[in-house]
C-alpha positions as CSV (number, residue, x, y, z in Angstrom):
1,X,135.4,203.7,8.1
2,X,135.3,200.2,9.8
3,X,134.4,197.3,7.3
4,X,133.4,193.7,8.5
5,X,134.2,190.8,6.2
6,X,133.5,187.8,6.7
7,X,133.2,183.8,4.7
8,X,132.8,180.6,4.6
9,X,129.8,179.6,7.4
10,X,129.4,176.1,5.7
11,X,125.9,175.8,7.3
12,X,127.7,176.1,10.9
13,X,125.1,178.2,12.7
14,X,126.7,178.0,16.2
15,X,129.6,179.6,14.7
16,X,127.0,182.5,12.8
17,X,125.6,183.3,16.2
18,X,128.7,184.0,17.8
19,X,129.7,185.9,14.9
20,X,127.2,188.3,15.2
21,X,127.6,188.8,18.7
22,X,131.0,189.5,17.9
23,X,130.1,191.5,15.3
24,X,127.7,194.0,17.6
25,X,130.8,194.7,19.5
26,X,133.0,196.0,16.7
27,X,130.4,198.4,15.7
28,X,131.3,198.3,12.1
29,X,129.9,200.7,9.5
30,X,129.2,198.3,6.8
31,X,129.3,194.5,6.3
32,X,129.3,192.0,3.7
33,X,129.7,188.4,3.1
34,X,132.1,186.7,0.7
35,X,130.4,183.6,0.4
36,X,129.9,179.8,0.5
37,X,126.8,180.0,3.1
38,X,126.2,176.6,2.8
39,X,127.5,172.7,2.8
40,X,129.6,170.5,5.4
41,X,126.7,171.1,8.7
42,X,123.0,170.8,8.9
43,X,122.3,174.6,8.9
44,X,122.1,175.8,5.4
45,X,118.4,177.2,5.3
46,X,119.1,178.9,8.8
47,X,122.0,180.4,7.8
48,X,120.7,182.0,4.7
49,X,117.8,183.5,5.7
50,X,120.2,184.8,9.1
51,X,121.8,186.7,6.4
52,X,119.1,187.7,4.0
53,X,117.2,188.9,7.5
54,X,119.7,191.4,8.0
55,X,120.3,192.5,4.3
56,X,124.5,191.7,4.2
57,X,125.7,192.5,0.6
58,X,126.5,188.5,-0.2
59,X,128.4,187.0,-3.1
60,X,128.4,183.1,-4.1
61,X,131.2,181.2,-3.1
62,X,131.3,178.4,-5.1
63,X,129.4,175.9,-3.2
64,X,126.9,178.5,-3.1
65,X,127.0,178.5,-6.8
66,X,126.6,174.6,-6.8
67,X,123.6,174.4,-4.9
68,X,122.2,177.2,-6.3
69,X,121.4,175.5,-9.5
70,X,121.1,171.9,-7.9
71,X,124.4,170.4,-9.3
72,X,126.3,168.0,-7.6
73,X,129.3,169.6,-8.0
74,X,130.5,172.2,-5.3
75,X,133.5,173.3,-7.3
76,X,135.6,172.4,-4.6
77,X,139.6,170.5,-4.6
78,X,139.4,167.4,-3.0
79,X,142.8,165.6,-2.4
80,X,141.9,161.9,-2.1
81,X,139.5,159.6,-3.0
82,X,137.7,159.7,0.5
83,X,137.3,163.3,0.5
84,X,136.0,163.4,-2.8
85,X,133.6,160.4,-1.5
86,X,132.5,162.7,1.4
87,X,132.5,165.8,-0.7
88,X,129.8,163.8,-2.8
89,X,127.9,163.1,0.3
90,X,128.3,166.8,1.6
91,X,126.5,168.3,-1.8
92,X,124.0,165.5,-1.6
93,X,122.6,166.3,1.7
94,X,122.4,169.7,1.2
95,X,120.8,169.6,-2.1
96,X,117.7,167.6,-0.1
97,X,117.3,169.8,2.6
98,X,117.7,173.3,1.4
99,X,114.4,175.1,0.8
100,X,113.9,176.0,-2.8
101,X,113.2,180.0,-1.2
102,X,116.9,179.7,-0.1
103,X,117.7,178.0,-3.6
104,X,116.7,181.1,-5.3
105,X,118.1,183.1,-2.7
106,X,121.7,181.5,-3.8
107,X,121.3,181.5,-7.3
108,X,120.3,184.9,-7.8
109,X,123.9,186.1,-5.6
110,X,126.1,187.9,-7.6
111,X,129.8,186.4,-8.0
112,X,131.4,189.9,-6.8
113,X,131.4,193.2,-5.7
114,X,133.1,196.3,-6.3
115,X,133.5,199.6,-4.2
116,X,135.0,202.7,-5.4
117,X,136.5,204.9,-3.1
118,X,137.2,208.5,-3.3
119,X,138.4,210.0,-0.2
120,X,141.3,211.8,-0.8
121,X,142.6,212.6,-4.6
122,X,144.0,209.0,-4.5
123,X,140.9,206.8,-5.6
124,X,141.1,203.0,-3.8
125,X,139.5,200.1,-5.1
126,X,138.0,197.8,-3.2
127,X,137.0,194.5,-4.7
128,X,135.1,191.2,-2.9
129,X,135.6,188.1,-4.5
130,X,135.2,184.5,-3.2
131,X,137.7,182.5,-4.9
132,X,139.8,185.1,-7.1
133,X,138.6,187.4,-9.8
134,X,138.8,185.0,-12.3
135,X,137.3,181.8,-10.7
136,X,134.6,181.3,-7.8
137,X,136.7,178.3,-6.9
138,X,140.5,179.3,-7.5
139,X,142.4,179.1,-4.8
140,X,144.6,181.8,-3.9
141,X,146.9,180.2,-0.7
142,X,149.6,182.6,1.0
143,X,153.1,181.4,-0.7
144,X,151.2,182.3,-4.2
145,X,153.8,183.8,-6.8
146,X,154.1,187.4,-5.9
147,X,154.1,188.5,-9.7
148,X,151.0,185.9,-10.1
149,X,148.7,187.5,-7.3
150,X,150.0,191.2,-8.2
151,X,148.8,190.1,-11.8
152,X,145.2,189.1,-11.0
153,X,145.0,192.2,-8.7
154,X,145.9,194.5,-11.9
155,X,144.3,192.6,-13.8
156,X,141.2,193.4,-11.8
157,X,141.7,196.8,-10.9
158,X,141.8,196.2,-7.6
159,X,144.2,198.0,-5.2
160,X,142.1,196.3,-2.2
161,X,141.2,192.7,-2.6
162,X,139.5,190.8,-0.1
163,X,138.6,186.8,-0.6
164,X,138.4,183.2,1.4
165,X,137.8,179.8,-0.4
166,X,141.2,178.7,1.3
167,X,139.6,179.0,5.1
168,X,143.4,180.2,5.8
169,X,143.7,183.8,6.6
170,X,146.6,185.9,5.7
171,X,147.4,189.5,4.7
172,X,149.6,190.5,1.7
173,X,150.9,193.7,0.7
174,X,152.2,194.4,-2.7
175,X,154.9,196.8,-4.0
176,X,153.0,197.8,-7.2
177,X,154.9,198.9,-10.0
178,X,153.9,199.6,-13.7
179,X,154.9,197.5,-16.2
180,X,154.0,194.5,-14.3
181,X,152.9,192.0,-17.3
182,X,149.0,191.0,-17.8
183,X,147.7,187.4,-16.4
184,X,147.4,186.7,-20.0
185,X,151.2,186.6,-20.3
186,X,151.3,184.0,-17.8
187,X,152.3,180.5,-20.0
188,X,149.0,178.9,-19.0
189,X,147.0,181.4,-20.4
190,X,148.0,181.3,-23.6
191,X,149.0,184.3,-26.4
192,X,150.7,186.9,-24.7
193,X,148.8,190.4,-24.1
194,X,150.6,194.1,-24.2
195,X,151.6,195.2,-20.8
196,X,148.9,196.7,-18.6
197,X,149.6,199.7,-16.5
198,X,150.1,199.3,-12.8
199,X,150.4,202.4,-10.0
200,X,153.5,204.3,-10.7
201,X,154.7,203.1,-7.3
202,X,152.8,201.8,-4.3
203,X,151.1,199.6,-3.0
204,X,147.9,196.7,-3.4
205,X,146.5,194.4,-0.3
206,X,145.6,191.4,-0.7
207,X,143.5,189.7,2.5
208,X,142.2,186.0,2.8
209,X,139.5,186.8,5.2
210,X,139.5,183.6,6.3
211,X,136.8,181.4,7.7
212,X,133.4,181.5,10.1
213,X,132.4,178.8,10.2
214,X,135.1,176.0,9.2
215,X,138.5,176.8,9.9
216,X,141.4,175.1,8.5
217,X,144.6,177.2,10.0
218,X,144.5,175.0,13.3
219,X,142.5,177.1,15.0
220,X,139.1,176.2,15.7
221,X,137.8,179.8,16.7
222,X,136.0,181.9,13.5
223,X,137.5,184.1,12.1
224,X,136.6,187.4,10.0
225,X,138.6,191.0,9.2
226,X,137.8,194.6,9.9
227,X,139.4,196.5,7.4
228,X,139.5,200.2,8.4
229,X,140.4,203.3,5.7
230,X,139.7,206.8,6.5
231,X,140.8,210.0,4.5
232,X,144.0,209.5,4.9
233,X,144.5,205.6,2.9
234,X,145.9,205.9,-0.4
235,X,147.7,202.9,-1.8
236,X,151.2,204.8,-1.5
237,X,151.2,204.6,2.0
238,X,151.1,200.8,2.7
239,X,150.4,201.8,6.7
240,X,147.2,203.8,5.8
241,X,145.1,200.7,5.1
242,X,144.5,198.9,8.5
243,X,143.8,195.0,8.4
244,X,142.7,193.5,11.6
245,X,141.8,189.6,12.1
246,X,139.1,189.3,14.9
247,X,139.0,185.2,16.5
248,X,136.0,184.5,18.1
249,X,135.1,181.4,20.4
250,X,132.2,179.5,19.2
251,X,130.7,176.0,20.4
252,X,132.5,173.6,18.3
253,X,130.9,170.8,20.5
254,X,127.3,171.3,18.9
255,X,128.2,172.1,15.7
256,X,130.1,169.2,15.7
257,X,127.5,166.5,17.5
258,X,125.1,167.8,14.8
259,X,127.1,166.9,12.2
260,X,127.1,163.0,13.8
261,X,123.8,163.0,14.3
262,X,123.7,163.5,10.5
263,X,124.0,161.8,7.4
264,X,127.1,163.9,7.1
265,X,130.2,162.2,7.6
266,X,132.1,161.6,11.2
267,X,135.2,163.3,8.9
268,X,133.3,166.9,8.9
269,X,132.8,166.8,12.8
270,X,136.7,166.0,13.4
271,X,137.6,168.7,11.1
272,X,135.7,171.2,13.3
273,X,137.6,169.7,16.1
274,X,140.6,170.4,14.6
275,X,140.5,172.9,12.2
276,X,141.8,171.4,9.5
């Protein structure tokens, strides 16, 4: 089986297009979004209803979640006072032009979703988050803790778990052993929890899916994954899961010049530029 993921569009429907006609290429046999349709371009009611026309399984990324429900605040990290400036901008805009259709189209998303596989007598778990299991907006980068991200994964009971948020992509695979401690036991989460069972030995995947339509890896192309299991993938053999990041050329230029031809900030347009 072939499985397209793929996140973060931020209302970048140049990108979307080419997407799909990447997509129709690959031949997948099922697709789904991971979220955050919407903010940063002047696309957000196109790219919705591009999705909802095709019936993709969709989950809200956070600013997804924000606009939803009409707050002005996308969830997101800013790191200085003029992102957070443009950020405010960013939510603004798209607050006034999204239609309230595609309002209750993004509310209504659920935050994730789980498949259960059975192929072979070693059941896999697939799980689709946007940010982590615990929080839409919680960033899960690459040099994460290994003990931290095996954690939430176990946590989760997931032995698959695919996510964006960061716009970086990366894949991660976990020796899993049990006895690995509970996220509760982490000092930040406070009282400490009894030890939660992990596989006996093996082996969990964790995949930043990366981003569509707002890359922030220095490379401007999209960027989605085909994750392929047959009957064959358990989580003890690490080489039996198949993870595969697909780059696609998209034009940058109009997705840019939209954005200055915008309210939106000249900021959003250089970022596309230079995916950062």
């Amino acid at each position: 089986m072939k499985i397209a993921l793929f996140s973060d569009i931020h209302a970048n429907l140049p990108a979307l297009e080419a997407f799909f006609a990447s997509i129709e290429q690959q031949k997948p046999d099922a697709i789904y979004c991971l979220g955050d349709l919407v903010g940063y371009n002047i696309w957000p009611n196109e790219i919705i209803n591009e999705i909802r026309s095709r019936g993709i399984p969709t989950i809200a990324g956070n600013y997804d979640y924000g606009v939803g429900r009409t707050s002005d605040d996308c969830g997101c990290a800013y790191k200085t006072d003029e992102e957070k400036a443009n950020g405010a901008v960013s939510i603004s805009y798209t607050n006034q032009v999204v239609g309230e259709k595609e309002r209750a189209y993004l509310r209504a998303l659920p935050a994730h979703i789980r498949v259960e596989f059975q192929l072979n007598q070693d059941k896999l778990n697939l799980l689709l988050v946007h940010g982590s299991p615990r929080r839409v907006n919680e960033y899960l980068f690459e040099d994460r803790e290994e003990k931290s991200l095996l954690r939430i994964m176990q946590d989760a009971d997931a032995d698959i778990m695919c996510f964006g948020h960061t716009h970086k992509p990366y894949h991660r695979i976990l020796p899993s052993f049990a006895g690995v401690p509970s996220v509760a036991d982490e000092p930040s989460a406070g009282p400490s929890a009894p030890l939660r069972p992990g596989h006996a030995s093996g082996y969990r995947h964790a995949i930043n899916i990366g981003s569509v339509g707002k890359p922030k890896d220095g490379d401007p192309r999209g960027c989605y994954v085909l994750l392929r299991i047959d009957d064959h993938s358990s989580t003890s053999d690490k080489d039996s899961i198949q993870v595969e990041f697909i780059r696609f050329e998209y034009d940058v230029e109009k997705a840019a010049k939209a954005i200055e031809s915008s309210p939106l900030p000249q900021a959003f347009a250089d970022a596309l530029r230079q995916a950062r």
